[in-house]
C-alpha positions as CSV (number, residue, x, y, z in Angstrom):
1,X,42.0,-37.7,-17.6
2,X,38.7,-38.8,-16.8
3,X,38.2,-36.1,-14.3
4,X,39.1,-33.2,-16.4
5,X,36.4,-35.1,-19.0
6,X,34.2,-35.0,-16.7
7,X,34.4,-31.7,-15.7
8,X,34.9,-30.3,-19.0
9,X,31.7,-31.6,-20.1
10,X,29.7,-30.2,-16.8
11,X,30.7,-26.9,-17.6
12,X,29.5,-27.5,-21.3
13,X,26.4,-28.5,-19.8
14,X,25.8,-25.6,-17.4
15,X,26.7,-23.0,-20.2
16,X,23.9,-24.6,-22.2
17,X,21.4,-24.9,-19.4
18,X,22.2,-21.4,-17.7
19,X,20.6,-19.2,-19.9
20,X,17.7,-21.7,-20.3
21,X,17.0,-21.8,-16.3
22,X,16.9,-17.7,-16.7
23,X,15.0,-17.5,-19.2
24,X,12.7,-20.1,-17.5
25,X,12.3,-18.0,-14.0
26,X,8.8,-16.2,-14.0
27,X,8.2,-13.2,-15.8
28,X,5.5,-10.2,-15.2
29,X,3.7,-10.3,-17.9
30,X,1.2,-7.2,-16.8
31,X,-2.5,-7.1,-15.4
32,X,-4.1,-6.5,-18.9
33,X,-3.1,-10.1,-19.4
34,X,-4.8,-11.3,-16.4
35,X,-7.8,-9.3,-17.6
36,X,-8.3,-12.1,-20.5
37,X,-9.6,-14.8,-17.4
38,X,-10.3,-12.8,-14.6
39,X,-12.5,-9.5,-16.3
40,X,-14.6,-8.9,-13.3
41,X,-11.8,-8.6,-11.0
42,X,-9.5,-6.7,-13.2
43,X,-12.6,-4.5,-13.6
44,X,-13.2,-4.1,-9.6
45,X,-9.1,-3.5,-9.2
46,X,-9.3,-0.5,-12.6
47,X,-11.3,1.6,-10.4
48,X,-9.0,1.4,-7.6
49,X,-5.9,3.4,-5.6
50,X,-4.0,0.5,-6.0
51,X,-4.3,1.1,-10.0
52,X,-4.4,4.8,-10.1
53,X,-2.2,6.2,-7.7
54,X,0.2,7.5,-9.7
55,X,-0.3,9.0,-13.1
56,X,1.6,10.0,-15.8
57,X,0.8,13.9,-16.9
58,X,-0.3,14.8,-20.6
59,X,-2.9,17.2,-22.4
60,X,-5.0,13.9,-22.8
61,X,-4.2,12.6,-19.1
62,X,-4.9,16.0,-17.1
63,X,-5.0,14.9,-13.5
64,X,-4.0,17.9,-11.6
65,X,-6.4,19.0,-9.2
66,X,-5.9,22.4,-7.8
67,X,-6.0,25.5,-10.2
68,X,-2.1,25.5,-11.0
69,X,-0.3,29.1,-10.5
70,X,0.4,31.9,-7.9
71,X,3.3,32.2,-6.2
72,X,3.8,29.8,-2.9
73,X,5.7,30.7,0.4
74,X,5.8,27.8,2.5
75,X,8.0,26.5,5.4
76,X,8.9,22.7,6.6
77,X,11.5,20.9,8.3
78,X,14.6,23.0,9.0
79,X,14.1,25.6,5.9
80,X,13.0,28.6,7.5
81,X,10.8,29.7,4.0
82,X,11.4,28.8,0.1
83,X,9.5,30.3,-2.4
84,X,7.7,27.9,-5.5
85,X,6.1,29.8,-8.6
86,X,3.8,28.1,-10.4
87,X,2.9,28.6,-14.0
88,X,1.5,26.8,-17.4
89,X,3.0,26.7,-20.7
90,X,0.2,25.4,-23.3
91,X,-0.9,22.6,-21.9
92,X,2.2,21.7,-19.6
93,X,2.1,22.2,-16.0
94,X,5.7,23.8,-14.6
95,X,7.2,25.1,-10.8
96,X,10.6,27.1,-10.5
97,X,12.0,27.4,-7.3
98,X,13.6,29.9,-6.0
99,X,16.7,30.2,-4.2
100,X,16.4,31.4,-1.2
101,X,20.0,32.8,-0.3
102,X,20.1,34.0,-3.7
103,X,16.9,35.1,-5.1
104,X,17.8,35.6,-8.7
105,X,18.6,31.9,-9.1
106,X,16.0,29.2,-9.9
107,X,15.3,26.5,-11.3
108,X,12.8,25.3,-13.1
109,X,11.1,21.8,-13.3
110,X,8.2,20.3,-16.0
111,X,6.2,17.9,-13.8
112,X,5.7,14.7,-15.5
113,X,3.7,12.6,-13.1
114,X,0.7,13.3,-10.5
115,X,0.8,10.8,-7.4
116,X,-2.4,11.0,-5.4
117,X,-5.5,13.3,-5.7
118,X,-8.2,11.2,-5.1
119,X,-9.7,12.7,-2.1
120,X,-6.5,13.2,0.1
121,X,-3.8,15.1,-1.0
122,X,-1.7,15.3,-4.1
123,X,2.0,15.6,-5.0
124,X,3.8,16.1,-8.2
125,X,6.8,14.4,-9.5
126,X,9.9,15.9,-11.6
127,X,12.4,13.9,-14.4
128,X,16.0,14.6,-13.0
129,X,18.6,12.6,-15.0
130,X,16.8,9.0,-15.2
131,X,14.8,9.0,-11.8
132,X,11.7,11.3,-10.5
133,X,11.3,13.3,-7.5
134,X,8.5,14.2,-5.6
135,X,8.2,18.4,-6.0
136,X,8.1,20.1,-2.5
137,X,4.6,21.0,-2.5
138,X,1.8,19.3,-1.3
139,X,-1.9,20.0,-2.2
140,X,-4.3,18.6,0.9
141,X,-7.5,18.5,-1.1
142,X,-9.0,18.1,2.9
143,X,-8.0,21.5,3.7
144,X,-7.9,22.8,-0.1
145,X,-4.5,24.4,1.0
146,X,-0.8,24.6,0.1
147,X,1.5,22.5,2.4
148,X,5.6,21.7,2.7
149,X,6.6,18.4,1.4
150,X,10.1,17.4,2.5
151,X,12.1,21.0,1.3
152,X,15.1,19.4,2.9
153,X,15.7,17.4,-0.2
154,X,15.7,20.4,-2.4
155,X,17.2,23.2,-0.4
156,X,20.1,23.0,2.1
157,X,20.2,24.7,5.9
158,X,21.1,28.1,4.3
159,X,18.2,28.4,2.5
160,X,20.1,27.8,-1.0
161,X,18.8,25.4,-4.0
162,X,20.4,22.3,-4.0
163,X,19.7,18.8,-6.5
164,X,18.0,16.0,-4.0
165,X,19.8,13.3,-3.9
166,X,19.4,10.1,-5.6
167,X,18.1,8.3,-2.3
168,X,15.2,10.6,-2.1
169,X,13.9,9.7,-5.5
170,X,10.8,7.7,-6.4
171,X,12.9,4.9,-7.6
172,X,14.7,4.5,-5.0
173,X,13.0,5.4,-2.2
174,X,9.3,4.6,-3.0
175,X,9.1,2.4,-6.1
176,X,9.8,-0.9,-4.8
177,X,6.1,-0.1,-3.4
178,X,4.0,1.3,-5.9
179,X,5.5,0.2,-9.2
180,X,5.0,-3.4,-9.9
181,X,7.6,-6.1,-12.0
182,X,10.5,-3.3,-10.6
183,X,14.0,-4.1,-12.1
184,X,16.8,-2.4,-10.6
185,X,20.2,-2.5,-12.0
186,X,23.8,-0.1,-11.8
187,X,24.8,1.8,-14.9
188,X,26.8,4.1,-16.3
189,X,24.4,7.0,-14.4
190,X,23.7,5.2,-11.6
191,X,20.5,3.4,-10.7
192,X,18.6,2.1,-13.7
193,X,14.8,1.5,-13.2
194,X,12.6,-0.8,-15.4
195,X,9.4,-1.9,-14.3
196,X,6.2,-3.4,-15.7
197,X,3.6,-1.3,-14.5
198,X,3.6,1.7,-13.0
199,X,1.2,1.0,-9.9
200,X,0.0,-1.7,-8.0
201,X,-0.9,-4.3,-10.2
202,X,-2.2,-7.9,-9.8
203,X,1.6,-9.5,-9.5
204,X,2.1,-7.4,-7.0
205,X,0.2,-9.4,-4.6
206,X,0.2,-12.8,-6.9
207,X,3.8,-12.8,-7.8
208,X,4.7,-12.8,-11.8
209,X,2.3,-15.0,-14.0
210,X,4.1,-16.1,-17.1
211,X,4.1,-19.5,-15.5
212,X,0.3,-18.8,-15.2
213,X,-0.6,-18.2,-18.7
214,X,-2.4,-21.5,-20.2
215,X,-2.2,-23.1,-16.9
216,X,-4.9,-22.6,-14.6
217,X,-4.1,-24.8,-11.6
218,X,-0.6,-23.5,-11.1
219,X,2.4,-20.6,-11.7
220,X,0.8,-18.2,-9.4
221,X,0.3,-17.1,-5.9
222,X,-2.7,-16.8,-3.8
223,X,-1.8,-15.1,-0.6
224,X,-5.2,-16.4,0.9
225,X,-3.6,-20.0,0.9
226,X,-1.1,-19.3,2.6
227,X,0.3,-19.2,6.0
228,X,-1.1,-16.4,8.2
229,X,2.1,-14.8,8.3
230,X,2.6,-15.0,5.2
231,X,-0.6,-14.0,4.2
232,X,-0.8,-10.5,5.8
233,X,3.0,-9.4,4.8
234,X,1.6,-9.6,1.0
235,X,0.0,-6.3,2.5
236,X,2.4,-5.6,4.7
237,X,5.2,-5.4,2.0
238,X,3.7,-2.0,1.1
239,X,1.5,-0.9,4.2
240,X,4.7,-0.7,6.3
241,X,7.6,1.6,7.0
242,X,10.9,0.3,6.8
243,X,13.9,0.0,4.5
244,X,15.9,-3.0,2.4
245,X,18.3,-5.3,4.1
246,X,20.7,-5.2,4.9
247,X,21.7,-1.9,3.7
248,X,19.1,0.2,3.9
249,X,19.9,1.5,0.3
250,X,15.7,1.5,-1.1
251,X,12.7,2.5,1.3
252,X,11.0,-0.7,0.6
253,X,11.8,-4.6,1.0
254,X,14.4,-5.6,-1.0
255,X,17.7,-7.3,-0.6
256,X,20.1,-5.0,-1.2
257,X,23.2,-7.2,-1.0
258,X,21.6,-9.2,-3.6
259,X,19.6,-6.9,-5.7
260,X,16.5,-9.7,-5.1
261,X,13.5,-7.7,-4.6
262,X,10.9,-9.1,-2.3
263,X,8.9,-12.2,-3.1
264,X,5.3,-12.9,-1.5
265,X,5.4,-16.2,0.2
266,X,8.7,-15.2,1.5
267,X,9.7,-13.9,5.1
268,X,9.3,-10.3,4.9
269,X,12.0,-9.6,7.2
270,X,14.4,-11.3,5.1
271,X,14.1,-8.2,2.9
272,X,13.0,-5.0,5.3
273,X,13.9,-4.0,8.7
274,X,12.4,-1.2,10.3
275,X,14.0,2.2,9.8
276,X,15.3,3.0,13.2
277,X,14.5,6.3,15.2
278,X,11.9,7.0,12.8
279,X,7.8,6.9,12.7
280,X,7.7,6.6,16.4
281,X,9.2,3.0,16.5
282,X,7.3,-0.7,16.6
283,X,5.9,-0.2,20.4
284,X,3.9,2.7,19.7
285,X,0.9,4.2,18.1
286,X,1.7,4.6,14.4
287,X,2.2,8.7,13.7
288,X,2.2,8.3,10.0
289,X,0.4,6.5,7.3
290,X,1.5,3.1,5.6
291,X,2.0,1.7,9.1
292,X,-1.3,-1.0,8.7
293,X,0.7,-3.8,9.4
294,X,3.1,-2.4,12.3
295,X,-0.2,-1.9,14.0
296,X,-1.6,-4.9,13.2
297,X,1.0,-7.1,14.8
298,X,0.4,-5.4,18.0
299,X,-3.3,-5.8,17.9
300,X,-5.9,-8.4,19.1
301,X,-6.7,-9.2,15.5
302,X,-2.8,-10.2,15.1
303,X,-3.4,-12.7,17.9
304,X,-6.9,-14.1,16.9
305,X,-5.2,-14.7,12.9
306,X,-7.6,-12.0,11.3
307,X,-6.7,-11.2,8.0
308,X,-6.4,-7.9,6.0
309,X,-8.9,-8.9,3.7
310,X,-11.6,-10.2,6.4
311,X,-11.9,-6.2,6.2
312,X,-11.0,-5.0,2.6
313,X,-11.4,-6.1,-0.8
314,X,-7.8,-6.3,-2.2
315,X,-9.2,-6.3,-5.3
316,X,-11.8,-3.5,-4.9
317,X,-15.1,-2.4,-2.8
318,X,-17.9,0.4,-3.5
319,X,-16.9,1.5,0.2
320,X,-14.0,3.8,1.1
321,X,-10.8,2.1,1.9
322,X,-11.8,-0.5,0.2
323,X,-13.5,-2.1,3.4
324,X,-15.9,-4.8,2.6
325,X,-18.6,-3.8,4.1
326,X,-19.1,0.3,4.9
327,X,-17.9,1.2,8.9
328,X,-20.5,4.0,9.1
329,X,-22.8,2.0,10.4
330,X,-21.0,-0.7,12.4
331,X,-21.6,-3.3,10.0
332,X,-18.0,-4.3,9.5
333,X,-17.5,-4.2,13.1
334,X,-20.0,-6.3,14.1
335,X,-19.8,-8.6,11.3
336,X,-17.4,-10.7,14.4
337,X,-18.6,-9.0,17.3
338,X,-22.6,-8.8,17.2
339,X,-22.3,-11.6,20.1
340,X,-21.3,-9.2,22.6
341,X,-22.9,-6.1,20.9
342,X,-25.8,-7.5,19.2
343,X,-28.3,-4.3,20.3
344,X,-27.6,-0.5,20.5
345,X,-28.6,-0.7,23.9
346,X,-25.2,-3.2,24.8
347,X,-23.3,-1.1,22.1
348,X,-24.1,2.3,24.5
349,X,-23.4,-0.1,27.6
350,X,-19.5,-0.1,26.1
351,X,-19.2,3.6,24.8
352,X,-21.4,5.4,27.9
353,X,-22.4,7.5,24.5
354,X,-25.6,7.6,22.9
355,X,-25.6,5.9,19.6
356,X,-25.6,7.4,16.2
357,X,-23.1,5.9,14.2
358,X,-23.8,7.3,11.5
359,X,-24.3,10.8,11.5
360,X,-22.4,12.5,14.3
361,X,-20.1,9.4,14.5
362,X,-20.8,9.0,18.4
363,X,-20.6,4.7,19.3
364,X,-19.0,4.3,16.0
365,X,-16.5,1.5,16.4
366,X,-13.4,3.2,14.4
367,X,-14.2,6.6,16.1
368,X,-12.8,5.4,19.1
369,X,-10.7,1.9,18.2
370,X,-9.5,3.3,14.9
371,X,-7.7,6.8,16.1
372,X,-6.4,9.3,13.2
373,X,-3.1,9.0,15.0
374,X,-1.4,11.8,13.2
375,X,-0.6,15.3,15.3
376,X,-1.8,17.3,12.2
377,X,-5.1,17.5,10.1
378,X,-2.6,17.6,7.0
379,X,-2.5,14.1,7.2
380,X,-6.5,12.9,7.5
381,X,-6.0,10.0,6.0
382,X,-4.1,8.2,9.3
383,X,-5.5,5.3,11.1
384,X,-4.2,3.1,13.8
385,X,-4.1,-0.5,12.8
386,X,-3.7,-1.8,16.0
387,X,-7.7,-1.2,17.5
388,X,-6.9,0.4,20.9
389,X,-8.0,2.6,22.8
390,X,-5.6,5.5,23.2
391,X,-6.7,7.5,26.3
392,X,-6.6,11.1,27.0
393,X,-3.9,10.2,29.4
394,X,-1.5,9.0,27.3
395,X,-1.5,12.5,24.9
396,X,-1.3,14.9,28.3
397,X,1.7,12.2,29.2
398,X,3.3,13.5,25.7
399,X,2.3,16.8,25.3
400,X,4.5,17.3,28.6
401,X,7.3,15.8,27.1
402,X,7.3,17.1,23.4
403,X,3.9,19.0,22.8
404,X,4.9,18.7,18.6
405,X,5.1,15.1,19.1
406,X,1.6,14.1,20.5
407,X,-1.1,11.6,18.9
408,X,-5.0,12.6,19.1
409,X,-6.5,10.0,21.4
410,X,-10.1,8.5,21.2
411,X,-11.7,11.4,22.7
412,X,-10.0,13.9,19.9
413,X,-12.2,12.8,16.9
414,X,-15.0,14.7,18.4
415,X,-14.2,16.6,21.5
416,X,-11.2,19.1,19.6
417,X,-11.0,21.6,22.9
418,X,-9.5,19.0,24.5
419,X,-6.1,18.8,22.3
420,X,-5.2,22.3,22.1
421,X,-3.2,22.8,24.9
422,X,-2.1,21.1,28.1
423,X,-5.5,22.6,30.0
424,X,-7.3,20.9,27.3
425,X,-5.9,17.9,27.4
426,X,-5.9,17.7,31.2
427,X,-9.7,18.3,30.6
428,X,-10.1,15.2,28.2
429,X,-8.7,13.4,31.4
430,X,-10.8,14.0,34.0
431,X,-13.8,13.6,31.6
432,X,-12.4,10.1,30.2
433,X,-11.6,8.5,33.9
434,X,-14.5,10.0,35.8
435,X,-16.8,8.3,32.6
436,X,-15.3,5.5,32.6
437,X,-13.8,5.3,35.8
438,X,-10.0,4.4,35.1
């Protein structure tokens, strides 16, 4: 008798208690909030990518960049050609793609969302159902030219129109990333997406700060405190390429089994593995962007505990990238390493270049230790995270084996002749190892 008292009145207790512990757990309470204590940071962070990558599309929030109509014919992945017709109704920006197979069928989309355009490249994002997809069209504002963006989700082998699946949406595939406070729950139509902000906001990197509100000393993370691990995967959760554990079901940490997104402070491979076959693996030089912290873990700075942010502002820089300090000039560089290369002269000694930095680039630190690793100029916005030297070797090595699968090396930044083809890059070689004489 006394034991079915007693547990009678525990599960009295923990009915009461239950909803109070959940309604205890942190909340994200939004980076307006954390403006009301911390104004000149929130006002640094306002101006930044972080804040502004995405944006949603109105007549009073107009953040298209390219002069919106014509009719595109692009090519990408294993679509041989699709056709995207772009046109304005009002004040509304709309593309209808065409089918392929069948020209008389299309469809057309009202784009909602702009995600980018800030000096890059911009992409444009559709409202299917309850979730968002990227459009396939990319502007490169580098170029100032039309490129593919992924057709395979939109169009099948045959050229026909087909509706990307859910995986490929925003939501599922790059939310976890760029929206911050994400919710994810199953319903009725699938995935349902609630979030708190819709880019990177301070909780992102802080964790949520209801517990913060009022109270000062505590309720809120500060990923400088913590372990150096720990510290650099608060970037890494988002300047990385992987997908959720264990099922690979989002493109960015989360535990899938669980539906627990991931927490800073946390083990990051507790909630992301890296997506095999893809990106050019962990042992090699990142091809694509978002790979920072791959890199890093390979690199010298891994080893000697530098941190992201001995580098960039987190919070916002007047530099590009964010970087503390500007790299045009070497500064940033030589912030840690003006023992050994204190002078131009000992700066020369290492480059066997003359030294101007800042106007043709020759001995600039990143030139050469900071490759833009990617095979195309699409993509200008690449660089390797893991500060080494990639030598005009190593690209003739892999333009023999795959020439559509080759990274620039050190040399490429400047010397362009010498990664067209394999007489080219055989040229880079004999110049790199009878300059440097290995």
């Amino acid at each position: 008798m006394k034991k079915r008292i007693t547990l009678g009145l525990l599960a009295v207790v923990w009915a009461v208690l239950l909803p109070a512990a959940v309604l205890a757990a942190p909340q994200y309470v939004g980076s307006d909030k954390c403006a009301t204590c911390h104004a000149r940071i929130f006002e640094k962070w306002k101006g930044t990518l972080h804040n502004k990558s995405q944006q949603e599309l109105s007549p009073a929030n107009d953040t298209v960049v390219v002069d919106w109509k014509g009719t595109l014919k692009l090519k990408g992945g294993n679509i041989p050609g699709y056709t995207v017709k772009l046109f304005k109704k009002e004040k509304d920006y709309y593309a209808t793609l065409a089918d392929t197979k069948n020209p008389s069928r299309e469809q057309t989309y009202k784009v909602v969302r702009t995600y980018g355009g800030w000096g890059w490249k911009q992409r444009y994002q559709v409202r299917i159902g309850n979730l968002h997809y990227i459009l396939p069209i990319q502007w490169n504002q580098a170029t100032s030219r039309w490129v593919s963006y992924n057709p395979q989700w939109w169009y099948n082998a045959d050229g026909s129109l087909k509706e990307p699946p859910a995986r490929n949406s925003f939501e599922l595939d790059c939310a976890g990333c760029h929206n911050t406070g994400l919710v994810l729950s199953k319903g009725d139509k699938g995935v349902e997406v609630k979030y708190t902000e819709l880019n990177t906001g301070c909780e992102k990197c802080h964790g949520p700060g209801s517990e913060h509100l009022g109270n000062p000393t505590g309720g809120i993370i500060n990923p400088g405190k913590l372990a150096y691990d720990r510290n650099i995967e608060s970037c890494g959760q988002c300047h990385s390429r992987g997908v959720s554990k264990p099922a690979g079901s989002y493109g960015y940490p989360w535990n899938d089994k669980d539906n627990k997104p991931y927490a800073v402070g946390e083990p990051l491979d507790r909630y992301y593995q890296f997506r095999p076959g893809e990106w050019r693996g962990m042992t090699a030089h990142a091809k694509s962007h978002h790979q920072q912290w791959h890199d890093l873990l390979r690199s010298g700075h891994y080893r000697g505990k530098v941190t992201c942010a001995a580098c960039h502002d987190p919070h916002g820089a007047p530099n590009r990238y964010q970087l503390v300090k500007a790299d045009s000039n070497n500064d940033l560089c030589l912030n840690c390493h003006k023992k050994r290369y204190a002078t131009p002269e000992a700066v020369r000694g290492h480059t066997k270049h003359s030294y101007a930095p800042e106007t043709t680039g020759t001995s600039r630190c990143s030139s050469c230790h900071m490759v833009k690793t990617a095979s195309s100029a699409e993509a200008g916005d690449i660089h390797s995270h893991d500060f080494k030297i990639i030598k005009p070797r190593e690209s003739l090595e892999a333009f023999l084996k795959d020439p559509k699968n080759v990274a620039p090396n050190s040399c490429n930044g400047c010397h362009k002749d010498w990664a067209k083809d394999e007489a080219g890059y055989m040229a880079g070689v004999k110049a790199y190892e009878k300059l440097f004489r290995k």
